[in-house]
C-alpha positions in Angstrom: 112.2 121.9 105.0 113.5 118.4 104.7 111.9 116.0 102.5 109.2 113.7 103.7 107.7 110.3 102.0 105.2 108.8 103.9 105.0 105.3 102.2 102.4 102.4 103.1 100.9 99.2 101.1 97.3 97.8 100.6 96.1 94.3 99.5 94.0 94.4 95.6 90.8 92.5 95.9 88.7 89.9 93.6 90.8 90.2 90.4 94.3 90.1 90.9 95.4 89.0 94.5 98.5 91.7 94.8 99.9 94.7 96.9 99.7 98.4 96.0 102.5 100.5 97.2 102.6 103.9 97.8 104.6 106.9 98.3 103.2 110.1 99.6 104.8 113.8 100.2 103.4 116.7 101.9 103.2 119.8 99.9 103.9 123.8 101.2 100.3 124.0 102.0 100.0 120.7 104.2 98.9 118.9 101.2 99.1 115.5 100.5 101.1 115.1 97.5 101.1 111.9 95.8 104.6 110.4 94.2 104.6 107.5 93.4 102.5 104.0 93.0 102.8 100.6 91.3 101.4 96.8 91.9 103.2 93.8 93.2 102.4 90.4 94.0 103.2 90.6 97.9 104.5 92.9 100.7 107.8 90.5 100.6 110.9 92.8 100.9 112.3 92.1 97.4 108.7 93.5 96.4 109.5 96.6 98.4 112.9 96.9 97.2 111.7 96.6 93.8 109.4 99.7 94.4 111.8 101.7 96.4 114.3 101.5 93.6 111.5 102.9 91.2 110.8 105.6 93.8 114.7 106.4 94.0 114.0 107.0 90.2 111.8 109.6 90.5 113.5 112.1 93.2 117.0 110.9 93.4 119.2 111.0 96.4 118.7 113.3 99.2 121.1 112.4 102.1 118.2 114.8 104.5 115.1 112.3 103.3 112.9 111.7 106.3 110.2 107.9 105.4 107.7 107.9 107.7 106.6 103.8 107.6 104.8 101.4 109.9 107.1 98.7 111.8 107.4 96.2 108.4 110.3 93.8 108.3 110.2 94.3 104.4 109.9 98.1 104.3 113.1 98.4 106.4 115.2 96.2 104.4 114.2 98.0 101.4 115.0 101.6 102.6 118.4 100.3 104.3 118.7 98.7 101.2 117.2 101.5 98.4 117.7 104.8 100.4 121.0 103.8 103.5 120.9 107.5 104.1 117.7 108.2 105.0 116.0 108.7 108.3 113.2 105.9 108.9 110.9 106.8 111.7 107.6 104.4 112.4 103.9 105.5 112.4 103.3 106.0 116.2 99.6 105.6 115.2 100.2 101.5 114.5 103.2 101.6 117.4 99.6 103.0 119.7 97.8 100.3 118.2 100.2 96.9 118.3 100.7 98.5 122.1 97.2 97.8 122.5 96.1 101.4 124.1 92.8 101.8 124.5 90.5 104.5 125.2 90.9 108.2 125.2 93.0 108.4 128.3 95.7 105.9 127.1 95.9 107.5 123.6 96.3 111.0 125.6 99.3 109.8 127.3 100.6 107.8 124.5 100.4 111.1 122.1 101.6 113.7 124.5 104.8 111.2 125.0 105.6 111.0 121.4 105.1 114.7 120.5 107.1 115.7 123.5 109.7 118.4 122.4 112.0 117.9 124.9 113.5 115.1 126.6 112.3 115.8 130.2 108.9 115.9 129.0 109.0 112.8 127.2 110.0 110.9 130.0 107.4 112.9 132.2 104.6 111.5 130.0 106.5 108.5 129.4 106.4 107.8 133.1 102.5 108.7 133.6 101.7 106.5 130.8 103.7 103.1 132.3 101.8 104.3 135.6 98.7 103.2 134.0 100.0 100.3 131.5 103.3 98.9 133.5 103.3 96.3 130.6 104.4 98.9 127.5 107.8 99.6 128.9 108.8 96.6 128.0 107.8 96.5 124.4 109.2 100.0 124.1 112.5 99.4 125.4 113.1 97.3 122.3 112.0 100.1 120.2 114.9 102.9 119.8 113.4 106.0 120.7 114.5 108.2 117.9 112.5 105.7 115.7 108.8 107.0 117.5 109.5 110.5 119.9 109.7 114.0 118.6 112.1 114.6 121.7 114.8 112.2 120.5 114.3 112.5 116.5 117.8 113.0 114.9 116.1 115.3 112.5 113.3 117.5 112.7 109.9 115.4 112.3 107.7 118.0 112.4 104.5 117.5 113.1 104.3 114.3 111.1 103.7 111.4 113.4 102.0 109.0 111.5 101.4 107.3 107.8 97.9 108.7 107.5 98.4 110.6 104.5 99.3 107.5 102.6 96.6 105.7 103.8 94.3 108.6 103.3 94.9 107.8 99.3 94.3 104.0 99.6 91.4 104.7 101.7 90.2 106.4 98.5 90.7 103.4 96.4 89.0 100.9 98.2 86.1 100.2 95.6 88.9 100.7 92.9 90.8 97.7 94.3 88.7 95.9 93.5 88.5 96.2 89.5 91.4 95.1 86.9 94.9 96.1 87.3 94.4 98.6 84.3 91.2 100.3 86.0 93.1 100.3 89.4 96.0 102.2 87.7 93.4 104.7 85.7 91.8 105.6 89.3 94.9 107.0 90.8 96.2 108.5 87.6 92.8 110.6 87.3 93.3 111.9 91.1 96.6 112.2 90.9 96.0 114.5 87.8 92.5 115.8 89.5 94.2 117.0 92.6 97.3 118.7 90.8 94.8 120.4 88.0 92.6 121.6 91.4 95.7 122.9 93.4 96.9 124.7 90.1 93.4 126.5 90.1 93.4 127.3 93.0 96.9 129.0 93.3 96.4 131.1 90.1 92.9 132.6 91.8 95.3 133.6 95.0 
């Protein structure tokens, strides 16, 4: 299975105004899989980079890494930058969102375009969708489509569309952001440790 890092920032409240990065896999059992974290002062891209290059650290190069990111100026100059060979595709969940689709209808269409398996269902969808909001195409045709379709992915995606696994974690830290650098560092070191400690159980009662 190729590699996947889903990677996505959040803003530190009250004590230190700062960014925490994060990098995410997905595990064997569809598991989030935490990888890697730290603290900078802003999103910038040399803030990015600076992560990115401590990420490279820890797994290395993989010519067949997939990073699964939303549409930041900064995070693509630091993976073009940090990881050249890697596949970038954006979350289609903030691509629904800065598209402005509303309501269950719209984000019908919009999902059964970007999971489309094959290129004459995409544009099938694609072409239901613009029926109803004429004013996406445009947007979209500045978007290459092997950045947000299944159908024209140059590697297999799988069924990982979005960065919601990595904001899944910060979700979890939200009250944690808001405490010292040092307690916001102990919080994800004790899940982190929590979750691999539970999973271990749990595979040697299988």
């Amino acid at each position: 299975m190729r590699p996947i890092i889903i990677i996505d920032g959040a803003h530190l409240k009250d004590t230190f105004k700062g960014t925490m990065f994060l990098a995410v896999g997905m595990d064997a059992n569809n598991q989030i899989l935490p990888i890697a974290y730290g603290i900078g002062k802003t999103e910038s891209g040399q803030e990015w980079i600076w992560f990115m290059s401590k990420l490279k650290e820890c797994i290395g190069e993989n010519p067949s890494l997939l990073i699964i990111s939303d549409r930041s100026a900064s995070i693509d100059l630091a993976i073009i930058t940090v990881f050249p060979w890697a596949y970038h595709c954006v979350c289609c969940r903030h691509l629904l969102m800065f598209l402005g689709l509303n309501g269950k209808a719209q984000n019908d269409m919009w999902w059964a375009t970007c999971k489309a398996y094959t290129v004459n269902d995409f544009k099938h969808h694609l072409n239901i969708l613009v029926k109803h909001r004429p004013d996406v195409l445009q947007t979209l045709n500045h978007i290459p489509p092997e950045k947000w379709t299944r159908a024209f992915a140059q590697c297999n995606r799988y069924n990982y569309m979005t960065s919601n696994s990595a904001e899944s974690v910060n979700a979890l830290s939200v009250q944690a952001r808001k405490l010292p650098i040092t307690k916001v560092l102990d919080f994800f070191i004790d899940v982190t440790q929590r979750w691999y400690f539970e999973r271990r159980q749990a595979a040697d009662n299988f």
